[in-house]
N, C-alpha and C positions, 0 to 999 in steps of 0.2 A: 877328473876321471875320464879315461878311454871312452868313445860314446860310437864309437864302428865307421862304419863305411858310406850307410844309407844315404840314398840320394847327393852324393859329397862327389859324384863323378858319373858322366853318359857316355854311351856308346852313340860314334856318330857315323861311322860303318863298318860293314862286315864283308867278307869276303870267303868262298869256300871253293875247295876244287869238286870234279867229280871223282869218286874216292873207288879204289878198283886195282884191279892186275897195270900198273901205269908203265909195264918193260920201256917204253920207248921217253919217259920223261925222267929226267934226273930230278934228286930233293931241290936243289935251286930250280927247274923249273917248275916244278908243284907251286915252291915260296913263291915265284914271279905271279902265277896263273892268280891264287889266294890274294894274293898283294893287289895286281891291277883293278882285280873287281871291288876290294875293298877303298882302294883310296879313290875310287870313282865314285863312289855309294856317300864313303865323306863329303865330296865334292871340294877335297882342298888339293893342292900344290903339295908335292913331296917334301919342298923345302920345308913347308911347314912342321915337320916333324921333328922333334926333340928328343928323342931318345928312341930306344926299340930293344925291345926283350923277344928273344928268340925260344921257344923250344922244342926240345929235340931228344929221345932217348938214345939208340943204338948210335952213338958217334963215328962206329967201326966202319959202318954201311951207310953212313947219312954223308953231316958235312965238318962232321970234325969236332974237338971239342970245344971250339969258341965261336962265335957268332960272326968271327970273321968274313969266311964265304959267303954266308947268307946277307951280310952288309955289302956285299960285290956286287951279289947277282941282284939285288933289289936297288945298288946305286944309291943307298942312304946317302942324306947329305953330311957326311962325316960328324955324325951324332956320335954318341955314348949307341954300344949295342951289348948286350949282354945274353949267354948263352944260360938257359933256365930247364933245370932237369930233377923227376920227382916222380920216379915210377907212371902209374897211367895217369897222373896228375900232370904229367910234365907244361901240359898246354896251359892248364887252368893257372899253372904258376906263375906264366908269362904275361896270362889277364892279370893276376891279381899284384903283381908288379908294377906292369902297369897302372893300373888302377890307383895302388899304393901312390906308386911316384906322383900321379896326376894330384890327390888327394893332398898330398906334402904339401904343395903349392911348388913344388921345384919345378915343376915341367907345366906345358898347357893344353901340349899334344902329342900323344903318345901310342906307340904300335905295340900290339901284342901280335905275335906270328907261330903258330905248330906247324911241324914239319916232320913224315917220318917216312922211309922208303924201307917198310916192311918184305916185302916181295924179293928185294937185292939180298935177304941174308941167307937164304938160299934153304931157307927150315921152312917146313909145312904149318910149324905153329911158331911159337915164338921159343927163341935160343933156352936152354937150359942154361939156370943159376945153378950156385954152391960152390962151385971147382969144386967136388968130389969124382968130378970122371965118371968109369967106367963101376966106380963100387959107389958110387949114388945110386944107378942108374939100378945096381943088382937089389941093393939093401933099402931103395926108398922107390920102391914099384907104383906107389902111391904118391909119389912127392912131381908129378904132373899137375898143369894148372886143370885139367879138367877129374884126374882123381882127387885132388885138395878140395874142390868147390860142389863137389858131388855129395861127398861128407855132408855139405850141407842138408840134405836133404834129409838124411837118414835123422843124421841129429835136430831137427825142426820135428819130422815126425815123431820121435819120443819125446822131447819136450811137449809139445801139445797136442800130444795123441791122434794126430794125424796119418791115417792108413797110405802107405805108400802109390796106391794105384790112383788115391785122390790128388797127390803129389804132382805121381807123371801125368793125369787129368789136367792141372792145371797147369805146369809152366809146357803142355802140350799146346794151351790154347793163347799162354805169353807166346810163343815162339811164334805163332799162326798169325796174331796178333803183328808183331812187329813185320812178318813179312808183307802181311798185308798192308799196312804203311808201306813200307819197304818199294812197293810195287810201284806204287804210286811217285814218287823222286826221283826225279830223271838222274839224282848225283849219287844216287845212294849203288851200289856194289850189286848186291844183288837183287834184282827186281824182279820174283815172281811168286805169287804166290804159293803156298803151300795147306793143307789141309789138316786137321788136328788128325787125322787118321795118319793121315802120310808120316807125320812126325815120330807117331808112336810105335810105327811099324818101322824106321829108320835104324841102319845098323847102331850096336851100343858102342859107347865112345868108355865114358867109365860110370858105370849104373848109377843112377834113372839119368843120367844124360847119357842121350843119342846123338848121332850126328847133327840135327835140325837146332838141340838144344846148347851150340856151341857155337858161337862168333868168327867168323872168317881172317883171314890175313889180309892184308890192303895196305896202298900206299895212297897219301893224303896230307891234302894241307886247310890252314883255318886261319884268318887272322882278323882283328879286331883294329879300329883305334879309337881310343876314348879322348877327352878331353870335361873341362868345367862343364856345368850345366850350363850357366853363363854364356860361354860360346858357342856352344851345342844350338842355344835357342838364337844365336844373331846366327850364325852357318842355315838354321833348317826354318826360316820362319813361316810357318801358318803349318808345322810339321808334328808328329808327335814326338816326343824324346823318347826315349827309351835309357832311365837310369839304373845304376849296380844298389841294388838292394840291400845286399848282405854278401858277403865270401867268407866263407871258413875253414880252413883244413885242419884237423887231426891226424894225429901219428902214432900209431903203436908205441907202448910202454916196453911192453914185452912181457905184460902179467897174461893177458890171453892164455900163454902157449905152459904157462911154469906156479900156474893157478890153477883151483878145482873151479872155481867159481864162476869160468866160463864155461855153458855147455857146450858150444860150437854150434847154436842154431840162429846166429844175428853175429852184426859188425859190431863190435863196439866202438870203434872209430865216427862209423857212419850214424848211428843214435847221440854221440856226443858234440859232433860235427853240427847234425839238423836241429837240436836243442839251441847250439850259441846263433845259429844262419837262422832262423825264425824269430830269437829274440833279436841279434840288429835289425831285422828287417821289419819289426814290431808287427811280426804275425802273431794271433792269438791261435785262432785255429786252423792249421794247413787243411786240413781235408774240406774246409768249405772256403779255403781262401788262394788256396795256389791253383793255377789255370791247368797246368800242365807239366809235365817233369819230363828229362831225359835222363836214364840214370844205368850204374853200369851194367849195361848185361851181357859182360863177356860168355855168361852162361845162362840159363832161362831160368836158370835156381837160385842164381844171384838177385834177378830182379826181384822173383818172387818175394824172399826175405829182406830186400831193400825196402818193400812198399812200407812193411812193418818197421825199422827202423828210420824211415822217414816222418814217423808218426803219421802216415796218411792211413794205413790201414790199422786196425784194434789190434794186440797184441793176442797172436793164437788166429787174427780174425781173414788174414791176406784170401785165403781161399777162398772164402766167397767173395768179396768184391772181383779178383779175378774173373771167377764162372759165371757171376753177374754181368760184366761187362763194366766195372767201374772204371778201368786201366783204359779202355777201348777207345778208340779214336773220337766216337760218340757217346762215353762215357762223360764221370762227372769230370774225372781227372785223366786224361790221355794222358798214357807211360809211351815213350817213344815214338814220337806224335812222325819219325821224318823217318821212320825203319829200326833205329837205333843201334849198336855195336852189330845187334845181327845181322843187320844188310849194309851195315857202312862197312863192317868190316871194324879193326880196333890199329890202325898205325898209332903209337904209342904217342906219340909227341905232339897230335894233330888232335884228337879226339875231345878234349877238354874244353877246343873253341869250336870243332864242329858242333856240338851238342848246344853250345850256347847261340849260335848262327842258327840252328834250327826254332830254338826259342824269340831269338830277338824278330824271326821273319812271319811267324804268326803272329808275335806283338805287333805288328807293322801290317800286317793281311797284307801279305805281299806272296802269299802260296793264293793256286788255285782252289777254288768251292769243293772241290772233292777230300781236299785233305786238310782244312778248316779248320781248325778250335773255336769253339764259340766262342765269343767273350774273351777273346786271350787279353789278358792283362800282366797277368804276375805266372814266370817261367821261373823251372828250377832245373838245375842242372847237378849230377853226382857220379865222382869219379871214386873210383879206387884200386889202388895200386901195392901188389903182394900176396898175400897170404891171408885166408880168413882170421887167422892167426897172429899173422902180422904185418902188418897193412897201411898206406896213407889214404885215408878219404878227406876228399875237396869239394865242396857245394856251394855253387853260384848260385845267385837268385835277381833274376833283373824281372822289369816292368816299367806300365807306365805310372803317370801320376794318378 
């Protein structure tokens, strides 16, 4: 019987760009920037690598649909490379490939690389789906990512009778919350503070999301490489490891959208995703066991409802832990502990190993006292790509021993 992932593969370094308006660098030079920092952090030889999973969403405005380029500009030593694509997953895919391969026993050292040059497609937000054109656009006024995930809101507050003003209350003080991280990250996009007042007062984008309460455009890169623990521990001696816990991903059925039986106020992806990633990772209880989480907040109402599908908040219960400060950087659990989608910004192809870059670098206290997790041990990371509707969620979970 299948017995997962746990501890069966370590990350032995990492590497991130600063994530931003990048006009002046091409997606190979993001990969280059990503890449040098990471195989320094390894402390190996290029040669030493054996494979390399690239990914990358928008191919149109990146580097194409194969992993060819990005094998150029990085000078792989003519390994296997492959190009890995899966909505906001795309990155996580390229770990978990990784990962995968290492675990095979086929490989012993292996890259995972995101890469996405959002800014080049020349949209304020990210391209419109469907090919329906110009009668999408009339007949589906709602079918924007921030009118799709707005929903959420409304439908969370009739499910659990939550009055709307307590709503925009709280992912007013997520938003505040993450810029306030945010500030702090020299790589993060946007760095500066904001006010729960400022937020609330911010022009509406599509109700209870304002401006503040919506993730920015950015180009950026992330990359990983894992290898055995085995090597891990002759490479890093007297070091801490830092191994893969658990990876999961889920995929929309497609009962969500053509079922009564989903109200529209949680993932269902993401609750069945965090269910199988806490059983490999032989978590009993996350809300007293996971250190820290970065998780998707293309929108301040995403995160909100992730908390509860992550099992770390009570079901009906997110709001107060929010207003409490449980999420808070000096809460029990920091949500966004390095800005998260809000001040990184979301380049679709990169985002799945920045999140995990931010977890693996407080596992390491390799961040300044200011922005600290106590005790970090055990990071989680949560991606999702699509529609509340219909969606992939992907969840990493590394730490140490």
């Amino acid at each position: 019987m299948a017995d997962g992932i746990k501890d069966k593969v370590a990350i032995i370094g990492m590497g991130c760009t600063k994530f931003g308006e990048r006009w002046e660098s091409s997606a190979e030079d993001l990969a280059v920037e990503a890449f040098v920092e990471c195989l320094a952090d390894a402390g190996i030889d290029k040669q030493e690598l054996q494979a390399a999973y690239i990914g990358t969403h928008f191919d149109e405005v990146n580097v194409g649909k194969a992993a060819v380029p990005i094998a150029v500009a990085l000078k792989l030593p003519y390994i296997p490379a492959t190009r890995t694509e899966n909505y906001c997953a795309t990155a996580t895919e390229a770990f978990r490939a990784a990962v995968y391969s290492v675990a095979s026993g086929v490989y012993d050292i292996v890259l995972a690389l995101g890469v996405e040059k959002l800014k080049d497609t020349g949209y304020g937000g990210l391209p419109g789906g469907g090919g329906m054109g110009v009668m999408g656009r009339m007949v589906g006024a709602n079918a924007t990512a921030p009118g799709l995930f707005a929903q959420l809101a409304t439908a969370y507050g009739a499910r659990w009778d939550v009055p709307m003003d307590k709503i925009k209350d709280a992912i007013a003080h997520i938003s505040a919350k993450s810029h306030a991280n945010g500030a702090l990250n020299p790589k993060a996009h946007l760095r500066k503070v904001i006010s729960e007042d400022q937020i609330k007062a911010a022009p509406m984008i599509a109700y209870p999301l304002g401006l503040f309460d919506c993730c920015g455009v950015s180009d950026g890169s992330a990359a990983a490489i894992v290898t055995t623990p085995e090597i891990a521990k002759s490479l890093k001696k007297n070091q801490d490891i830092v191994k893969v816990k658990a990876l999961q991903i889920c995929v929309s059925s497609g009962e969500e959208s053509i079922h009564n039986t989903w109200d529209g106020s949680h993932f269902v992806t993401t609750r069945k995703a965090a269910t199988k990633a806490y059983e490999e990772a032989g978590i009993k209880n996350p809300r007293d066991e996971v250190s820290m989480c970065e998780v998707h907040d293309c929108f301040s109402i995403t995160e909100f409802v992730t908390m509860e599908d992550l099992h770390l908040s009570a079901k009906g219960g997110v709001y107060d832990d929010v207003m409490n400060g449980f999420y808070d950087l000096d809460g029990q659990v920091p949500c966004q502990v390095d800005g998260g989608l809000k001040c990184f910004g979301h380049p679709i192809g990169a985002s799945g190993l920045r999140m995990i870059y931010a977890m693996y670098e407080q596992i390491l206290d390799r961040v300044p006292e200011e922005r600290k997790v106590k005790n970090a041990r055990i990071g989680l990371t949560h991606n999702l790509g699509g529609s509340p509707a219909s969606n992939v969620a992907a969840i990493s979970i590394i730490g140490k021993d």
